[in-house]
C-alpha positions in Angstrom: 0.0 0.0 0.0 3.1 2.5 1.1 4.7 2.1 -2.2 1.8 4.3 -4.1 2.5 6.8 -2.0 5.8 8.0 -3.9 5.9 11.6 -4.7 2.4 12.5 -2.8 2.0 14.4 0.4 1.8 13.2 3.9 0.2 15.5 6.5 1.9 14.9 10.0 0.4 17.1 13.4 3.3 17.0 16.4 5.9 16.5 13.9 8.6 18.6 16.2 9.6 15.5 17.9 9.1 12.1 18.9 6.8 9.8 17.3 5.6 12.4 14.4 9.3 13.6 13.8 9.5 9.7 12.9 6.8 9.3 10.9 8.0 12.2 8.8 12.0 10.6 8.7 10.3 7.1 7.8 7.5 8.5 4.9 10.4 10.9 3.4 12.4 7.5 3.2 9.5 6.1 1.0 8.7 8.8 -1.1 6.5 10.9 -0.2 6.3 14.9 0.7 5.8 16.2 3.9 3.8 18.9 5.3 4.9 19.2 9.0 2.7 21.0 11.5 3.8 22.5 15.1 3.9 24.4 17.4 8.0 24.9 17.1 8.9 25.9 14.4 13.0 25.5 14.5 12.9 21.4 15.3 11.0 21.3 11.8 12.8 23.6 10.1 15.6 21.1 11.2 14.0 18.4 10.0 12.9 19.4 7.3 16.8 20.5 6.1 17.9 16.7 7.2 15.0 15.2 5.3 15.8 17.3 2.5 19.4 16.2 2.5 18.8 12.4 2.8 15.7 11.9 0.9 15.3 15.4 -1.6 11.5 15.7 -0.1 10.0 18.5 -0.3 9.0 20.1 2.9 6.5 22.5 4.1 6.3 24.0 7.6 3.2 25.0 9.5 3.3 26.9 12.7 -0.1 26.0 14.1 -1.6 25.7 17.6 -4.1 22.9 16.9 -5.9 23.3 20.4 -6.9 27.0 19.4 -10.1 27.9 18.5 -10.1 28.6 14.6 -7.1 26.1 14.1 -7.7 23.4 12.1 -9.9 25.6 9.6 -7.1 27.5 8.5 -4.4 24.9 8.5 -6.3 23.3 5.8 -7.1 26.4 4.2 -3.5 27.0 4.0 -2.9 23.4 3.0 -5.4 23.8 0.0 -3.7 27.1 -0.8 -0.6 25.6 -1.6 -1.7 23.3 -4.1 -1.4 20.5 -1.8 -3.4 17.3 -1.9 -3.1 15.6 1.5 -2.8 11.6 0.1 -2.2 10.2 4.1 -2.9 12.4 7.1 -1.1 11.2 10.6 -3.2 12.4 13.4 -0.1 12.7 16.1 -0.7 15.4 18.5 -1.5 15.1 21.8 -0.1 15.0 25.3 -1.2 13.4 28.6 -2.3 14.9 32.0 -1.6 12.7 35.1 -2.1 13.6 38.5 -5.4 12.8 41.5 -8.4 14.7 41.1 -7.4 17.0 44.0 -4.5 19.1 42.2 -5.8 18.7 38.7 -5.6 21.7 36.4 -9.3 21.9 34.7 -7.5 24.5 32.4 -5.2 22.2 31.3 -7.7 19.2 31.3 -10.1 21.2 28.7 -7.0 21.8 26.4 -6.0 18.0 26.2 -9.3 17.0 25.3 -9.5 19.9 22.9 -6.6 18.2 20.9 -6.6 14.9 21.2 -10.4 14.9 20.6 -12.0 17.8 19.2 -8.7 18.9 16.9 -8.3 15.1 15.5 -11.8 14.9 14.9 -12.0 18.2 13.2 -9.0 17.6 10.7 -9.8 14.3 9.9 -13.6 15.1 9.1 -12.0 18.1 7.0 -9.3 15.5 4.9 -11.2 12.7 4.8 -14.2 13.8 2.2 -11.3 14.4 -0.7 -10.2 11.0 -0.3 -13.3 9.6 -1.0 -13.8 11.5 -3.8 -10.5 10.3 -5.0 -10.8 6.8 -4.0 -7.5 6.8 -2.1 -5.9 7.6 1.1 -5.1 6.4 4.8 -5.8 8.4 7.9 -3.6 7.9 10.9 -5.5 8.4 14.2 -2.7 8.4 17.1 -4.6 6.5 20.2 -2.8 4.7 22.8 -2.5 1.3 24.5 -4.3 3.0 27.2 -7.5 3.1 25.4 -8.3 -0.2 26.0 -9.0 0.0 29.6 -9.4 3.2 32.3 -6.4 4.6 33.7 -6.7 5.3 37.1 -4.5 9.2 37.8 -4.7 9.6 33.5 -8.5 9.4 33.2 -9.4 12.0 30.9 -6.5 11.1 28.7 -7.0 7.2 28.3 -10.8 8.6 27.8 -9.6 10.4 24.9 -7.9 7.8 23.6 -10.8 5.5 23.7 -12.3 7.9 21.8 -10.1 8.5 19.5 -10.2 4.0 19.2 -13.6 3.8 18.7 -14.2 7.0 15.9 -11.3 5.2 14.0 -12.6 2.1 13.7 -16.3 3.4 12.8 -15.0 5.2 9.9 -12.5 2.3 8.9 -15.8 0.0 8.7 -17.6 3.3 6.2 -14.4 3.9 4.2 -12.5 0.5 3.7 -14.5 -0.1 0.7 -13.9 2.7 -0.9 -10.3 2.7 -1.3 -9.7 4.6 1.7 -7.8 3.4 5.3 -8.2 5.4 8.4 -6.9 3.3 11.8 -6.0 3.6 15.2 -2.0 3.3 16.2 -2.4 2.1 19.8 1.9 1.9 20.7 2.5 1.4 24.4 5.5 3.0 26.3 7.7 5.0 24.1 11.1 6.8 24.5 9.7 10.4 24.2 9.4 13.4 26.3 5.2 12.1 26.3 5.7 11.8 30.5 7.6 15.1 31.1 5.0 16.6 29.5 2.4 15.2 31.4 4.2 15.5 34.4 5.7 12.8 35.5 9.9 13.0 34.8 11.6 10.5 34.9 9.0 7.9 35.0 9.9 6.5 32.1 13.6 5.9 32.8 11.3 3.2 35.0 9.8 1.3 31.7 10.3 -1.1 29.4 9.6 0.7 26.2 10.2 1.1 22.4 11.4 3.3 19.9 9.8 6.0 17.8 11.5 4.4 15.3 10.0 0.8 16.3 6.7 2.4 16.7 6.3 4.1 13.5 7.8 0.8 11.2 5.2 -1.4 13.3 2.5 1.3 11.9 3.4 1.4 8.3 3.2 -2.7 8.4 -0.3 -2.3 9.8 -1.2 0.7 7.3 -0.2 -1.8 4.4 -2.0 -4.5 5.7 -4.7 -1.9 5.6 -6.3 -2.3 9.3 -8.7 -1.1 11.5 -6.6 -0.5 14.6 -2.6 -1.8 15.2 -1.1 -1.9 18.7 2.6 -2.0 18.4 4.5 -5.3 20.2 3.3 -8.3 20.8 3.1 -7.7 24.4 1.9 -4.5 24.5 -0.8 -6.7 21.5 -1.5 -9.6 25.1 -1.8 -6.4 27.1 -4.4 -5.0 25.5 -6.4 -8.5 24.9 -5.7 -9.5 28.8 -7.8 -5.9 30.0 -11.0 -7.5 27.9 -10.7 -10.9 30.0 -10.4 -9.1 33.8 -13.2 -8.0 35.4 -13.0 -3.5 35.2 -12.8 -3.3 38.3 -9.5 -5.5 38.9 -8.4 -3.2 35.3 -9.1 -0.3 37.2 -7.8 -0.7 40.3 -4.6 -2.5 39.1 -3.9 0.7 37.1 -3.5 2.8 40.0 -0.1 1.5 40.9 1.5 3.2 38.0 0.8 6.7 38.0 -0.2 6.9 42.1 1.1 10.4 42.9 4.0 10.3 46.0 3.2 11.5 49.5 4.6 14.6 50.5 6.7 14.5 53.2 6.7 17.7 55.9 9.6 19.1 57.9 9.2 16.4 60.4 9.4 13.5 58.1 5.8 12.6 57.9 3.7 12.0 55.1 1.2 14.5 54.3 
């Protein structure tokens, strides 16, 4: 399936780092064009300039605060402006909130659901329609391994990754005959800066994890094999078939270990 994509455009969102910056280094690899979208606009630039070298893609760079009112509208205004047909869009950002219910931002809450639910759901209802007309393309909807089951600490976020799941899957089932893929990349732990942002450091140093780079080959196997949803790993694949045989509440409860927030200690030494 990836090999058709050779000289057509790839749309990635969080493509400053981590797992987009690899989808970008992987797709220029194979052929394709790159239209990189950010908030930081000097990793892409970056990028773009290795990319470039390596591959000869051509690169365009989009400054663009997805979870602002207004956003998505004009990044694909600006996309269409440019004479650019988006052939595979990768859904990618998002970040993660953890922390009790007691010292939760709501602020910051609002804005994570903002992008990882109402942004994705907004740009892929906006791409989507010209592939069907076309009778070609592939969406890539970034969930989680966390969507399978409630995080205890992470609610909201392994809420919006169960959304993000389920809305993938519902328009794999309308599209896949129609010569268009959209599915759900649910990777595990991965070697990013995903739990600094969300505000545990140092927590993954903890993990056994992958690689972007792992990640994003696992996803292109599953684009080309065209399916639905993908977790990356086998065991992270067990994982997320072992939550649908416990009971929730023993899925619940058992996730509370990983993200429990520590104790504060006073002056005296006690916990607080």
């Amino acid at each position: 399936m990836i090999e058709i994509y050779a000289d057509r455009w790839a749309l990635v969102t969080g493509a400053s780092s981590g797992i987009g910056a690899e989808f970008a280094s992987q797709l220029a690899a194979r052929g394709m064009h790159l239209v990189l979208v950010a908030r930081r606009e000097e990793p892409m630039r970056e990028l773009a300039e290795d990319l470039h070298t390596r591959h000869g893609t051509r690169t365009e760079i989009m400054v663009c605060d997805l979870s602002e009112p207004d956003g998505i509208r004009r990044l694909v205004e600006d996309v269409e402006a440019r004479g650019i047909t988006v052939e595979l869009l990768v859904n990618n950002a998002g970040f993660a909130v953890v922390g009790d219910v007691d010292h939760t931002e709501i602020d910051r809450i609002l804005e994570m659901v903002q992008l990882n639910v109402s942004a994705l759901t907004e740009l892929t209802y906006r791409v989507l329609p010209g592939m069907l007309e076309r009778g070609h393309g592939a969406i890539v909807n970034m969930a989680s391994l966390a969507a399978f089951q409630p995080v205890a600490y992470m609610g909201a976020y392994a809420a919006s990754k169960s959304f993000v799941l389920h809305f993938s899957e519902a328009l794999w089932a309308e599209t896949h005959d129609r010569g268009v893929t959209v599915m759900a990349l649910c990777p595990g732990v991965t070697e990013t800066g995903f739990f600094d942002v969300a505000g545990v450091p140092g927590w993954l140093a903890k993990q056994k994890s992958q690689t972007p780079e792992q990640v994003v080959r696992s996803a292109l196997r599953g684009l080309e094999k065209r399916r639905q949803s993908w977790v990356t790993g086998w065991k992270n694949y067990l994982l997320s078939l072992l939550v649908r045989i416990a009971t929730r509440r023993t899925v619940v409860k058992e996730s509370m270990k990983y993200f429990r927030p520590q104790k504060k200690k006073d002056k005296t030494g006690d916990a607080s």
